[in-house]
LODREN-160974 format. One record per residue (C-alpha): residue in one letter; y negated, x, z. Coordinates in steps of 0.05 Angstrom, whole numbers, padded with zeros to 5 digits, always signed. Example, Ala and Ser with C-alpha at 12.3 -4.5 7.8 and 13.67 -1.06 7.14 Angstrom:
REM residues 2
a+00090+00246+00156s+00021+00273+00143
REM end
This chain:
REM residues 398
x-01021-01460+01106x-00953-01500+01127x-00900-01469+01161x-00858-01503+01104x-00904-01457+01048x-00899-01392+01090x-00829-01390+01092x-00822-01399+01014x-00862-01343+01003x-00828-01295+01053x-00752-01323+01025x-00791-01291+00950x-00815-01238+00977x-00745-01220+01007x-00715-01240+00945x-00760-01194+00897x-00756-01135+00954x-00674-01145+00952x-00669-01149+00882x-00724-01081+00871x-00665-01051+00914x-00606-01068+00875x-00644-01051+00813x-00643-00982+00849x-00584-00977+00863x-00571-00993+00796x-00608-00941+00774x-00591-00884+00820x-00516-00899+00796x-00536-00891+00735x-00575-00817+00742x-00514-00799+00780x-00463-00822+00727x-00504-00793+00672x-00514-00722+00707x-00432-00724+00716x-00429-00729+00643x-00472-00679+00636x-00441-00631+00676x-00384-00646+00651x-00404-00636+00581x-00444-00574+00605x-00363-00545+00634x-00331-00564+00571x-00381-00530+00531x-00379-00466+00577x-00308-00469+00581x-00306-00466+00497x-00351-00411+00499x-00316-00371+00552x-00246-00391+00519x-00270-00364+00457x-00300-00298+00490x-00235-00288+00514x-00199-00293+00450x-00246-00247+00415x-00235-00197+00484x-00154-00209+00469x-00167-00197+00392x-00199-00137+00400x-00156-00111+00454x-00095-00126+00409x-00133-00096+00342x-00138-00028+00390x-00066-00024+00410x-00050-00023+00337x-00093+00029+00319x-00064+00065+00373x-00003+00044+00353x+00043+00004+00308x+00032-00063+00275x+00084-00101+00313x+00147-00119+00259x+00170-00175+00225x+00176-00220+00165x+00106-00217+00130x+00132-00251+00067x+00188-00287+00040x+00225-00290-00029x+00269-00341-00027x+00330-00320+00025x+00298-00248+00025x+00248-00227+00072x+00197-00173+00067x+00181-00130+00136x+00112-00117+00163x+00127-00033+00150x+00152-00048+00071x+00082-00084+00063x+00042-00041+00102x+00065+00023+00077x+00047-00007+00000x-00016-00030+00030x-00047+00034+00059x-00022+00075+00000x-00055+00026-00060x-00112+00029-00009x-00112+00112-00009x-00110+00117-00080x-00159+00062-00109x-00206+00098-00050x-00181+00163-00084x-00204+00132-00161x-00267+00110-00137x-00284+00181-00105x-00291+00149-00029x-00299+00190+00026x-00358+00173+00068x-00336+00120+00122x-00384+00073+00114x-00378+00069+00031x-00308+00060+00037x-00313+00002+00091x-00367-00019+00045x-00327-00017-00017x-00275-00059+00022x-00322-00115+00047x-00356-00123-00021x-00328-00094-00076x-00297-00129-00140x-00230-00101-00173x-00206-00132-00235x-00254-00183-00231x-00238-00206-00156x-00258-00190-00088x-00235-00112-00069x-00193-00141-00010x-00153-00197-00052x-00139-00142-00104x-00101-00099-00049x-00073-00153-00024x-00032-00182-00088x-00021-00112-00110x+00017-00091-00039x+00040-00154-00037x+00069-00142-00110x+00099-00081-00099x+00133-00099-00036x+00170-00153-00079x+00193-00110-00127x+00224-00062-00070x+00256-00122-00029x+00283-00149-00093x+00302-00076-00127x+00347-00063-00058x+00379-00126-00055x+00398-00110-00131x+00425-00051-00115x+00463-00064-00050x+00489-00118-00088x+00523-00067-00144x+00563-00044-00072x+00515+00023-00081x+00514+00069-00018x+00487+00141-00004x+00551+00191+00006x+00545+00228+00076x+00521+00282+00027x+00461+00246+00005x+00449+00219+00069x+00446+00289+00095x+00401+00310+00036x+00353+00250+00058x+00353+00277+00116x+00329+00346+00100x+00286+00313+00051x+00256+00273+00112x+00240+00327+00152x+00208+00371+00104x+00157+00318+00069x+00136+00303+00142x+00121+00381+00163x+00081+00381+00093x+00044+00323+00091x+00024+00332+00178x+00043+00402+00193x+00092+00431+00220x+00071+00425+00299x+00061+00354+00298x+00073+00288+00334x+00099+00248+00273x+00109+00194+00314x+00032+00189+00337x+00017+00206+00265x+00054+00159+00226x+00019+00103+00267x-00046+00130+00258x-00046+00139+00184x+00006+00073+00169x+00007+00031+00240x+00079+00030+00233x+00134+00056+00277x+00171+00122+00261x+00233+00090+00252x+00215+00033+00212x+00179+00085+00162x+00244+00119+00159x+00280+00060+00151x+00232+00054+00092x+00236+00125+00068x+00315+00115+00069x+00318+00052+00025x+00267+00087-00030x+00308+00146-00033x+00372+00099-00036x+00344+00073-00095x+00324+00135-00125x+00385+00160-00122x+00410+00091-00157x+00369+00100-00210x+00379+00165-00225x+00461+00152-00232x+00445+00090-00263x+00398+00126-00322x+00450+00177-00328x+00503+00124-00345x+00462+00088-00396x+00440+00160-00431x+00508+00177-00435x+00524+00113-00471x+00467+00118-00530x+00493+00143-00592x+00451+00199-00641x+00447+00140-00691x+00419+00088-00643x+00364+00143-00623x+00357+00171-00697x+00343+00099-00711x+00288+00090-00650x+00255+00146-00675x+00242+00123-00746x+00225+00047-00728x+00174+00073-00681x+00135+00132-00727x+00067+00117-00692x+00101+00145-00628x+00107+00207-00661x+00059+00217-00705x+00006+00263-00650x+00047+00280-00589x+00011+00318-00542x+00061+00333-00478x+00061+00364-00421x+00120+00383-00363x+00079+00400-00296x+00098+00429-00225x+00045+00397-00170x+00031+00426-00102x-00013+00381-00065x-00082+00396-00029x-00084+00323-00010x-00048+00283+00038x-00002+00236-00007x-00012+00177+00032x-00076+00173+00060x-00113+00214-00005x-00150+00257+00046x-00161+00333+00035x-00104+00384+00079x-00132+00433+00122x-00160+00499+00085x-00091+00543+00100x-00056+00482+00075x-00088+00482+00006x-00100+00560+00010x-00013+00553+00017x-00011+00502-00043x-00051+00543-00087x-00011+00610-00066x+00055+00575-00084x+00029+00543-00162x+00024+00621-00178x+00090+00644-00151x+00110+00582-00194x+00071+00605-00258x+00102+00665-00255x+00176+00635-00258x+00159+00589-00305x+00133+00649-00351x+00198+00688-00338x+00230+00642-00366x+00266+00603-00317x+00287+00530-00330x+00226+00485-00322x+00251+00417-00306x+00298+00459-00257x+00239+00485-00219x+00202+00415-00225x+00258+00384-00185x+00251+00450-00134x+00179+00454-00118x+00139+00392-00147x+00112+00346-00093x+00097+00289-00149x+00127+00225-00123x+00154+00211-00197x+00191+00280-00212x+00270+00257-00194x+00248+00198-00262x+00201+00230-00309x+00226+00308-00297x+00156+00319-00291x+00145+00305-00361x+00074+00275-00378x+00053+00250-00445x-00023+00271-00454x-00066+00227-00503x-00144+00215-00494x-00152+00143-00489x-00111+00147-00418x-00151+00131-00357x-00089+00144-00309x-00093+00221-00311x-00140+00261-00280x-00197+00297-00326x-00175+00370-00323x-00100+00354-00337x-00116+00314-00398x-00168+00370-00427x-00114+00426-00418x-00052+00383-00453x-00102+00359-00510x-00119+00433-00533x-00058+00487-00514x-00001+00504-00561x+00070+00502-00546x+00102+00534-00490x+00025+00555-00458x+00031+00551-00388x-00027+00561-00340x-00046+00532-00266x-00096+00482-00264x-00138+00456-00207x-00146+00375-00202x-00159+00317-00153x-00092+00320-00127x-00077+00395-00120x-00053+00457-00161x-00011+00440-00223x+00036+00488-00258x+00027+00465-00327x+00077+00472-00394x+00062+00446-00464x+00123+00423-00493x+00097+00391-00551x+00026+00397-00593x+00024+00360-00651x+00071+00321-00688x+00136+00305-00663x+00200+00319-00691x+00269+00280-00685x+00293+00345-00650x+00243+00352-00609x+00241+00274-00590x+00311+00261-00582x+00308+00271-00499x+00253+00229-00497x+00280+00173-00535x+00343+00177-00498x+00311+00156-00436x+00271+00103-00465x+00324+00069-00491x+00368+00082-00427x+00300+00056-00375x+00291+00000-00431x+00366-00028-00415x+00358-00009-00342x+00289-00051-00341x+00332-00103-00380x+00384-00102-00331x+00326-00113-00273x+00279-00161-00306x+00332-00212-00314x+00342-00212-00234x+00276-00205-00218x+00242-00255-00263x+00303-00304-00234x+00270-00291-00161x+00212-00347-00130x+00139-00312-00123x+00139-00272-00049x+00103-00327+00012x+00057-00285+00046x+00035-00299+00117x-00034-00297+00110x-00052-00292+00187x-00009-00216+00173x-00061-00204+00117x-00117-00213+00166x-00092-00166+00211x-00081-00114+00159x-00152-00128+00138x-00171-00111+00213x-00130-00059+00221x-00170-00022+00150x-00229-00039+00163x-00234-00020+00241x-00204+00050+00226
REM end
């Protein structure tokens, strides 16, 4: 072989050996690039995950200080200019939630958290139904005290020192008398104890509104205009069966649970000192405003028209108006504690015996009249839906 033909062969044989190298090289950038990515990919992932552990650690943390706590305030909704506060909608909330809980006989933890997560209310989910219905309500209240502060309508240092007493004395009943209402009132609401007063103030503000305001308009309707009511509307009249009643609660009025066993033992104990008033004779819608604990008595004098097609009144208060005469009075036991009870009419209704009534129909018709206008005026309420959530949270971790 040449010397010429040797030296080709080792110049390929360098040239194959050189380029198996770079092809290497090549190739062990590539593994190294390509485990980067991956490790890179492998980080982002992890950090994601960990991220995400970390919000659901800071979720839940948050979710416990407000049980322990207070749902932290601020606008929840809007209505135009208005604004509606995280206690308005929460108090609504918790208290539609207590008494559809209280309708559908709830008590066991887990049906109730069940009856939340899947239940179906006027034919949508459980949870949407609370939600428009707070939502709703807290409307109507934002809008109602705008009306009314508005008409340049303040409490009198009198009032605000009968709110005051009021206050005081609907907290030692509802939580007892040795109590942190404080701890309590963000336990059973998660609101603060002063923006539930704050609350509590503006609903008896317009209470007290409503009751001047009603008083006015009576005042102003003429025997003719309520003579003439009563014969343009005979199939009001025709089988009245009413009932004025004094209630003493064995349930807690916000949260529908039972009070302790003195508590109710106490209820029951005061519905007989009451029977035996209202037997002596003594003024009933006097001692309604006295003792009842119905939120309704300072509007409706305690005054309940009984008929059997009504869903809205509990069993054993609908059986005893349907059957008693006039002026029977008894106790009777219900869902929502001892009730003093008076027939005041059994039968068929007389002009005479009418004429109150139709007084303050016509006088909450032109109040209603007077309100509908501004409210129907006002935009829909703009919830804030990530509030909702935590409200939904909030019920369903308790």
């Amino acid at each position: 072989m040449s010397q010429d033909t040797r030296n080709d062969r080792r110049r390929k044989t360098s040239r194959v050996a050189h380029a198996h190298q770079k092809s290497k090289k090549k190739i062990d950038k590539v593994t190294i690039i390509g485990f980067a990515v991956l490790l890179l990919i492998i980080g982002i992932l992890g950090g994601v995950y960990f991220w995400q552990q970390g919000e659901k650690a800071r979720e839940e943390a948050r979710l416990q200080e407000i049980l322990a706590g207070a749902l932290p305030e601020g606008t929840v909704a809007t209505i135009g200019d208005l604004k509606v506060d995280t206690s308005t909608l929460a108090v609504k909330y918790y208290s539609d939630m207590a008494q559809k809980q209280q309708e559908q006989k709830l008590t066991d933890p887990a049906a109730i958290k069940d009856f939340w997560r899947k239940g179906i209310v006027e034919n949508q989910t459980s949870m949407e139904w609370l939600k428009q219905k707070a939502l709703g309500e807290a409307r109507d209240f934002v809008l109602y005290l705008d009306f009314v502060k508005k008409q340049g309508f303040a409490l009198s240092a009198e009032k605000q020192k009968e709110f005051e007493k009021t206050f005081t004395d609907s907290l030692a009943r509802n939580f007892g008398p040795n109590v942190d209402y404080k701890q309590a009132i963000n336990t059973y609401l998660h609101v603060s104890y002063d923006n539930y007063k704050k609350f509590e103030l503006n609903s008896f503000l317009l209470t007290e509104y409503q009751k001047g305001k009603l008083a006015e308009l009576k005042a102003k309707v003429t025997p003719n205009q309520a003579e003439d009511y009563f014969k343009k509307n005979p199939k009001n009249f025709a089988t009245k069966y009413k009932v004025q009643h004094i209630l003493f609660l064995t349930i807690d009025a916000t949260t529908g649970k039972p009070l302790s066993k003195e508590k109710i033992a106490q209820a029951k104990a005061n519905a007989y000192k009451a029977l035996k008033r209202v037997k002596a004779g003594e003024d009933m819608t006097k001692l309604v405003m006295e003792l009842s604990q119905h939120p309704y008595k300072a509007t409706d004098n305690g005054i309940v028209e009984v008929a059997a097609q009504r869903t809205d009144l509990q069993q054993k208060f609908k059986d005893w108006g349907l059957k008693n005469k006039v002026n029977a009075s008894e106790v009777v036991q219900t869902q929502e504690g001892y009730e003093v009870m008076k027939q005041l009419v059994s039968g068929k209704e007389s002009f005479a015996s009418a004429n109150k009534d139709i007084i303050n129909i016509l006088a909450s018709q032109q109040l209603n009249d007077l309100l509908g206008k501004s409210f129907s005026a006002a935009p829909a309420a703009k919830m804030n839906d990530d509030v909702f959530v935590m409200l939904a949270n909030v019920l369903l971790a308790a």
